[in-house]
N, C-alpha and C positions, 0 to 999 in steps of 0.2 A: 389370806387367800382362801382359804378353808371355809370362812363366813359367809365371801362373797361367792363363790360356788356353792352353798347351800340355798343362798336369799334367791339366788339365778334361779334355783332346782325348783325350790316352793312357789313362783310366781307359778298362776294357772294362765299358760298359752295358749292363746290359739290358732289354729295354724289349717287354714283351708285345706278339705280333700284334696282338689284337685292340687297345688302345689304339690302335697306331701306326691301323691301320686307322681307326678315329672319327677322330685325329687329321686323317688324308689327307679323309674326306668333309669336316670342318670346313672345311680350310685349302681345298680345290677350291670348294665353295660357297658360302663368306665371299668369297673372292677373285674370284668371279662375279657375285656382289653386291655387291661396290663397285666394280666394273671402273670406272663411267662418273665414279662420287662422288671414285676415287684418281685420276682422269685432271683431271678440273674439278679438285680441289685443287692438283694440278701443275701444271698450267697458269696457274690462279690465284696458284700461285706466285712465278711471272715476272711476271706482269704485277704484283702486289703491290712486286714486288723492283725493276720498274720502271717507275713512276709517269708518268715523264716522256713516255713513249714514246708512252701513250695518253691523256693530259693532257687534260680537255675544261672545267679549273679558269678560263677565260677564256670561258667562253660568259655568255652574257648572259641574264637570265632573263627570262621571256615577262613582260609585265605585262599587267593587266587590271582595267576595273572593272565594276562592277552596280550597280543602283538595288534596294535593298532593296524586298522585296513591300510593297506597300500593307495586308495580313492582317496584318502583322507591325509596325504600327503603329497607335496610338501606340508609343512603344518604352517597355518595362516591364521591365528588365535583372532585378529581383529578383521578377515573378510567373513560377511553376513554369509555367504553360501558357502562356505566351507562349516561355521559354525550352524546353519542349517542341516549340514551332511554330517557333522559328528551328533550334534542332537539329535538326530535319527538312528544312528549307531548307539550310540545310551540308551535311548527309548528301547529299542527293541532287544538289545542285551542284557541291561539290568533294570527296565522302567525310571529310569535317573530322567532328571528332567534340565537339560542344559541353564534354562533361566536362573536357575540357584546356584548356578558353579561360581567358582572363588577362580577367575582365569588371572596367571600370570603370565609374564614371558615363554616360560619353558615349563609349567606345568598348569592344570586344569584340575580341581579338586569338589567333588561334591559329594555330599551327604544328605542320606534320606532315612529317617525316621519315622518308622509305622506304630502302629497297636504291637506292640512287645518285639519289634522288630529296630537292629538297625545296620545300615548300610553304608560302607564308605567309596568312593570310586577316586583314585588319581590317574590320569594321565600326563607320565612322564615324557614329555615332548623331545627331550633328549636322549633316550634309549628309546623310542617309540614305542613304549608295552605301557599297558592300563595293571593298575594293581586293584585291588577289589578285597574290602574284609565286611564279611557279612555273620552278624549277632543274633539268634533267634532263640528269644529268650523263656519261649514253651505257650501251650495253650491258657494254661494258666494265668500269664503275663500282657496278652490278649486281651483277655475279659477284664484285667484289671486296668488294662488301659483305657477299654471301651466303658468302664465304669464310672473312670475321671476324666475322659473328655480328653486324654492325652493324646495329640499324634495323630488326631480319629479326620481330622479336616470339618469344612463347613457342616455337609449334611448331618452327620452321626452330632455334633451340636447342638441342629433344631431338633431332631430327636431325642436330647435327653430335654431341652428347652421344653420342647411336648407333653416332656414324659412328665418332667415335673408339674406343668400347667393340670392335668389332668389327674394325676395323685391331688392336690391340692382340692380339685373339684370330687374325688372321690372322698374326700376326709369330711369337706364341709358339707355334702348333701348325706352322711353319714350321720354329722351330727344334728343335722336340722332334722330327719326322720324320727329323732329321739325325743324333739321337743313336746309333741302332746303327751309322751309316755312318762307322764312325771315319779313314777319309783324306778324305772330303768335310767333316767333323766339324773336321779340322784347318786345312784349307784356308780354311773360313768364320769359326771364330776370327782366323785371320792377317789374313781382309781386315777382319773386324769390327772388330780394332785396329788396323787401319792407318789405317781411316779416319775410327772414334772419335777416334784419337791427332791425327789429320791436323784434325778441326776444334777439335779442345781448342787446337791449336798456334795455328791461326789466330786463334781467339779472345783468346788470350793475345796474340800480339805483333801483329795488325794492327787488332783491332777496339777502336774509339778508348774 
């Protein structure tokens, strides 16, 4: 590996002004553009890497109950416009979204999970009151969701999809601007496998 990253270094490249030049706007403007997105990943890193530090897995969840609206009775689980009129009653009380409910006979049960957040709602059709227990698991818990894509929905997806598309194009036009600089060229192979080498090793002999 060592060989063929020096053979790479010592070829003499040539590599067009003008490319190099696109290349340099790319790599300064990509890299300006995700200043805030690589720094929240980073950071997000550590706190992913440790869980423990900002732990809020022992909090207790708020509980709650309500007395179903009187509009919304008698209760009639299989007419459209009644379940129209409680869906609008969820919407507007806890953002619960009727589509995802688990409807039985005599109870209505759903759950909504956000970025570090979670929510349960039943409506017990036989005492007519809604129960509610709601989880908020800190700011912290938040960013570590929005870091994995947990919970976040469609958009915040194409946005890390993005995000990564565009790291990828700051790394390669990073490393093309290096090519006619052949002692800096050499220099950044050596650390590339030092430290490529350096986590193959660890992965190899420490990670269980």
């Amino acid at each position: 590996m060592f060989m063929v990253a020096f053979e790479i270094a010592s070829l003499k490249l040539r590599v067009s002004k003008s490319s190099l030049s696109f290349a340099r706007i790319i790599h300064v403007y990509v890299s300006m553009a995700l200043l805030l997105l690589m720094l929240f990943f980073a950071v997000t890193g550590i706190t992913l890497n440790h869980p423990n530090w900002f732990s809020q897995s022992d909090q207790e969840p708020v509980r709650e109950q309500a007395v179903i609206p009187s509009y919304l009775q008698p209760f009639d689980t299989q007419d459209p416009q009644w379940r129209l009129a409680a869906g609008h009653w969820l919407k507007s009380e806890w953002a619960m979204d009727i589509a995802t409910a688990d409807i039985a006979e005599d109870e209505i049960s759903l759950v909504n999970k956000g970025p570090g957040t979670y929510r349960s709602v039943t409506l017990d059709l036989l005492d007519g009151k809604a129960y509610v227990e709601t989880l908020d698991y800190g700011a912290v818990a938040v960013l570590n969701d929005l870091h994995k894509g947990r919970n976040t929905g469609i958009a915040w997806a194409w946005v890390l999809d993005l995000s990564a598309v565009l790291i990828v194009l700051f790394s390669l036009t990073g490393a093309y601007l290096l090519l006619p600089q052949t002692k800096r060229l050499k220099k950044s192979l050596l650390y590339m496998v030092l430290v490529s080498s350096s986590c193959g090793l660890v992965y190899v002999y420490f990670v269980p």
